[in-house]
N, C-alpha and C positions, 0 to 999 in steps of 0.2 A: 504494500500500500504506500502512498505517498506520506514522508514524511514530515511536510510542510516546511518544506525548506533547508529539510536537512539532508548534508550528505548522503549519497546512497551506501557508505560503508557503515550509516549508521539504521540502514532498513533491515526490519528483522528482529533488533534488539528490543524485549520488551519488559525490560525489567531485572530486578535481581533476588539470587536464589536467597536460600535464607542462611547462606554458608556466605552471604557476603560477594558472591562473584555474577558477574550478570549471565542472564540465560537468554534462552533463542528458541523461537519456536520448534516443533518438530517439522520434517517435512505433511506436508499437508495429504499426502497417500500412504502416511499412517495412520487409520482412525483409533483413536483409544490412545496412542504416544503421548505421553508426558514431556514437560518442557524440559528440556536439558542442561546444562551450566556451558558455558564455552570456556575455553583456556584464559582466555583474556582477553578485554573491550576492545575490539576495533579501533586502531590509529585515531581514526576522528573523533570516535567517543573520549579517547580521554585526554585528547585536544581540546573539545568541547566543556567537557569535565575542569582543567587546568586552567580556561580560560574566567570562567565564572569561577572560581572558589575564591575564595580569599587572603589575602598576605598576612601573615600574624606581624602586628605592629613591631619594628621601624620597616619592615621590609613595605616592597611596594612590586608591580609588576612590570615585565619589560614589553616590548611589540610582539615577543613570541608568546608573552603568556608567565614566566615564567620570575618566584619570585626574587627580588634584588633587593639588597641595599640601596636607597636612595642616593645618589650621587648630589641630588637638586633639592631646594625644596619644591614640595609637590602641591600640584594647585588640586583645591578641592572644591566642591561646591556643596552648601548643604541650605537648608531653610530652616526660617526661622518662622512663627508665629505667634500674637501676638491678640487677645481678646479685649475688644474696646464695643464704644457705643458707635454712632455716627460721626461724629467729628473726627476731623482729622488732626492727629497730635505730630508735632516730629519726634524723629525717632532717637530721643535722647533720655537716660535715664529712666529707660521703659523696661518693666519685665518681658521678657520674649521666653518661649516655649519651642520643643519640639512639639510635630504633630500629636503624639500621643498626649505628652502635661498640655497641650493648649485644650484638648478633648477631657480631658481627667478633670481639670481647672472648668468648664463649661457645663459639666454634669456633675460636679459636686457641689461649686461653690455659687454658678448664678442661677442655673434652671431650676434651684433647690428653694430657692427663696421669692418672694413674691413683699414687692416688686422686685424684679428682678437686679442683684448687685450692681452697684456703676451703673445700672441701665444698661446694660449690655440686650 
């Protein structure tokens, strides 16, 4: 079947055994066959795999994937937010949140009270 966009060394792979290693269908003119383990993930799979995991901090990742000591410092981008009323404040001396505390902070502290805190 089509992988949606995934390499075709990655067709066929569906999952993993409970021994930790991935498996692969049977051929399909075995009826009753069990899924089997293969020796080891397909080139792409654990290119694919290496690509999204993550660096355990100070390391960072290079073009191939692979993780490094930073040589640079490294640019990051992250968000911040921020629960107010209508007006607009600048942005000095304000609490700011991740996603989750700006949602945590919204469900415990202003939609719990009536009127609702700051007006928010």
């Amino acid at each position: 079947g089509d992988c949606q966009g995934m390499p075709s060394d990655l067709q066929g792979v569906t999952g993993t055994a409970a021994s930790g290693s991935p498996t692969k269908p049977a051929a399909p003119s075995s009826p009753g066959s069990r899924v089997q383990p293969v020796a080891s993930p397909p080139a792409a799979l654990r290119m694919a795999q290496n690509l999204t995991k993550a660096c355990p901090p100070p390391k960072v990742k290079d073009a191939s994937g692979n993780c490094i000591v930073a040589t640079t410092p490294a640019l990051m981008t992250f968000y911040m937010y921020r629960s107010q009323d209508d007006k607009d404040y600048p942005l000095e001396n304000v609490n700011m949140a991740d996603l989750p505390g700006a949602m945590w902070y919204l469900h415990r502290e202003v939609v719990a009270t009536v009127p609702r805190k700051f007006h928010i």
